[in-house]
C-alpha positions as CSV (number, residue, x, y, z in Angstrom):
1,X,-123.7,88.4,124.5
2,X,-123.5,87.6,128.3
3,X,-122.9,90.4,131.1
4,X,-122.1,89.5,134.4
5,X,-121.8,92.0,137.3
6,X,-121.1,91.5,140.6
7,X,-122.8,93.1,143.9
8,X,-121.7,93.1,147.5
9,X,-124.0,92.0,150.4
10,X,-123.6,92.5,153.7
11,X,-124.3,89.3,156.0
12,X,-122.4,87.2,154.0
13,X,-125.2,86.5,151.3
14,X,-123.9,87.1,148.1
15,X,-126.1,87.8,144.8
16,X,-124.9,88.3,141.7
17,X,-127.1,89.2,138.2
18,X,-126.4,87.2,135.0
19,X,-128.1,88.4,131.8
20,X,-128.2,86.2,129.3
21,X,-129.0,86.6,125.5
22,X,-128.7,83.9,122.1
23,X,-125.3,82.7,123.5
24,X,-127.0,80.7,126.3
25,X,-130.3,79.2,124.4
26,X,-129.7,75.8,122.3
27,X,-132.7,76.0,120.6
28,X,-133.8,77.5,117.5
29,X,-135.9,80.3,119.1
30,X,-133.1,83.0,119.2
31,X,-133.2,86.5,120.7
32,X,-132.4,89.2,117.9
33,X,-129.0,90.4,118.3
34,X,-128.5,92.4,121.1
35,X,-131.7,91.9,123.0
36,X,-132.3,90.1,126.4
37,X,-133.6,86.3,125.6
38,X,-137.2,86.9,127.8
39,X,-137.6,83.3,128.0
40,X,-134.1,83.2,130.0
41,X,-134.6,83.6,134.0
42,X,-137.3,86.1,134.4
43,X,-137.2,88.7,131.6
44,X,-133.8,87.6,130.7
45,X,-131.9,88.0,133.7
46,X,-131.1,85.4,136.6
47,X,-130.2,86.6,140.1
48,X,-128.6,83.6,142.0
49,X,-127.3,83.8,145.6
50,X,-124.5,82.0,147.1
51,X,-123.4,82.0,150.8
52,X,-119.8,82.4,151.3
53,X,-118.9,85.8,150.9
54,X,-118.5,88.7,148.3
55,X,-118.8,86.9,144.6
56,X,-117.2,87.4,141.4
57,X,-118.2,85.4,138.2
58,X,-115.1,85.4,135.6
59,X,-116.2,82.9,133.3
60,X,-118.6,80.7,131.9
61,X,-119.2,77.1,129.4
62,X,-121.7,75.4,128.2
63,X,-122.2,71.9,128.3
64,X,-123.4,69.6,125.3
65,X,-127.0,68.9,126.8
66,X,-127.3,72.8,126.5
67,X,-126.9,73.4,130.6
68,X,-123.9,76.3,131.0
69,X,-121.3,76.8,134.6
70,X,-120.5,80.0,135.9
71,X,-117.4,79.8,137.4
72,X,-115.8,82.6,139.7
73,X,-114.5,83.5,143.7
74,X,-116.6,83.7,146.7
75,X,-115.2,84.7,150.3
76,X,-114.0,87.8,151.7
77,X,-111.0,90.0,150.2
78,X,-107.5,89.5,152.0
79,X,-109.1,86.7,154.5
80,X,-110.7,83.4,153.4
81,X,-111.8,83.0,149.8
82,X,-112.1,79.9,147.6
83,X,-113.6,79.1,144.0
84,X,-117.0,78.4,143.2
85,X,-119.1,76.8,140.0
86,X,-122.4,76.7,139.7
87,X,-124.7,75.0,136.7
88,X,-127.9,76.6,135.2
89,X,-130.4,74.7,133.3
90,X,-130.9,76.7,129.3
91,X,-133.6,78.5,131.0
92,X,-131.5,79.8,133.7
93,X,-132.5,77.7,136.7
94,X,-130.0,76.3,138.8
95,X,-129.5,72.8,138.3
96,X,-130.2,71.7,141.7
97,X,-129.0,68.0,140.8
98,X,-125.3,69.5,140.6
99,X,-122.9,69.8,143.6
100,X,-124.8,71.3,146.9
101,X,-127.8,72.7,145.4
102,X,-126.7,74.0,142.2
103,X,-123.2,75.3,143.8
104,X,-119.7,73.6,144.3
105,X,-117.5,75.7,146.3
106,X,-114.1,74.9,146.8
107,X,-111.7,76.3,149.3
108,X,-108.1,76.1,149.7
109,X,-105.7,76.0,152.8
110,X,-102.0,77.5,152.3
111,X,-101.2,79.7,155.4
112,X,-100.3,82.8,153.7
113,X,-103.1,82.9,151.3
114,X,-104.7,86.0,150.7
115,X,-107.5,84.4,147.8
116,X,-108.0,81.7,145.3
117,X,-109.1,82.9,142.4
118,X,-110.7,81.4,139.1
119,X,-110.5,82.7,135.9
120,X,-110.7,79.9,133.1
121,X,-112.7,76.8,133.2
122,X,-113.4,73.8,130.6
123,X,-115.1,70.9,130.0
124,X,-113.0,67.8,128.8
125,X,-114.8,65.4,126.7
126,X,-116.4,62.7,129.9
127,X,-118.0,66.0,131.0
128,X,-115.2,66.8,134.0
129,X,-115.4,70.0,134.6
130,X,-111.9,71.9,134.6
131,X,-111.1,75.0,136.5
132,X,-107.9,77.0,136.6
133,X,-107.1,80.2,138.6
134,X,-104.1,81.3,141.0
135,X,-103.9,81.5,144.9
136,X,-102.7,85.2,145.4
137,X,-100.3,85.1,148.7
138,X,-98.8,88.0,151.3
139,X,-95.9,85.5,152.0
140,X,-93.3,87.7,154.3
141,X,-90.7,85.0,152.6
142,X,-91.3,86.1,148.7
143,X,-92.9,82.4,147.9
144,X,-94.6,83.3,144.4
145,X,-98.6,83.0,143.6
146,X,-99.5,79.4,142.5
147,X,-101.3,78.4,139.8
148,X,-104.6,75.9,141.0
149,X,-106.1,73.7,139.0
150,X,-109.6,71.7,139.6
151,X,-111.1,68.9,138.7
152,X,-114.8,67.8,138.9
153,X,-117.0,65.1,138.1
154,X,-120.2,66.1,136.0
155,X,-122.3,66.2,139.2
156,X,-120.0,68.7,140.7
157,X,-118.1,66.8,143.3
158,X,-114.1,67.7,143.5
159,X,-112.5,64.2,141.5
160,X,-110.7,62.8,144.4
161,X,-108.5,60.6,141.3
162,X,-107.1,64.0,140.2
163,X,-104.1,65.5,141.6
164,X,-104.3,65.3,145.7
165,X,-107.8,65.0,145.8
166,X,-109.4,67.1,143.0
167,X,-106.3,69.7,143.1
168,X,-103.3,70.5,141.3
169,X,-100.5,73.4,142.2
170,X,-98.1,75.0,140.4
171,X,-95.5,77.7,140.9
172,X,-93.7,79.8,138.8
173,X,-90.4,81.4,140.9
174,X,-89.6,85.2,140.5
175,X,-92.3,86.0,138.5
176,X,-96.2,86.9,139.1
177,X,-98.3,84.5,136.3
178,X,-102.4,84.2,135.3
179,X,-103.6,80.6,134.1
180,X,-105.7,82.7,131.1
């Protein structure tokens, strides 16, 4: 079972609590059902923070070697916001070998945009890292929200070989439409 909730900061530092049962440990010293996994982060639970903004983890997959990405926005509602992913090692440590310090943030420029925001992410079978979610507009002219797409390499760089440099859009006219 994984909970994640979300907490606002002032100063722009953003903190957000993970807890963390059986789902995240690969090995075969399980937490009983429904228990916090104590030898996950500190007493089960992981508090990560992230400058950039208010934060909000949506989802989450594990990796083969047992490490596990959050995925989720960071910014500030109706102004700048972008997608993040961050990798944790099974113990919940971030995995400071991936992206800047544990953290990839990606943010996107498209003059109306109020917010990207994630909400699904994969892993394809070389380890890229897949993550879809919409840009939500205020466009005066009725354009519709877009669908984004992301690629990144397995140490958490955007893949530069995929779409226009790690990013793909998509838009569906006359209707609002999730990627989930």
């Amino acid at each position: 079972m994984v909970r994640i909730f979300k907490m606002f900061f002032m100063k722009k530092i953003i903190s957000f609590f993970f807890i963390a049962a059986c789902v995240c440990k690969t090995s075969a010293t399980f937490a009983q059902a429904g228990t916090l996994d104590s030898s996950f982060g500190v007493n089960g639970r992981k508090t990560v923070s992230i400058n950039g903004g208010n934060v909000s983890p949506a989802c989450l997959a594990q990796q083969n070697d047992g490490k596990f990405l959050v995925a989720g926005t960071v910014g500030e509602e109706y102004n700048e916001s972008g997608i993040f992913v961050t990798r944790f090692n099974n113990n919940g440590s971030v995995d400071g070998t991936f992206a800047n310090e544990g953290t990839a943030i990606t943010y996107f420029d498209t003059g109306y945009q109020i917010g990207a925001t994630a909400s699904v992410i994969t892993l394809q079978s070389d380890n890229k890292i897949l993550v879809g979610g919409i840009e939500d507009r205020y466009d005066p002219g009725g354009d519709p929200d877009t669908w984004i797409l992301t690629r990144y390499l397995p140490n958490g760089n955007l893949d530069s070989a995929f779409g226009s440099d790690g990013e793909v859009r998509s838009s569906f006219v006359g209707q609002d439409s999730y990627p989930y």
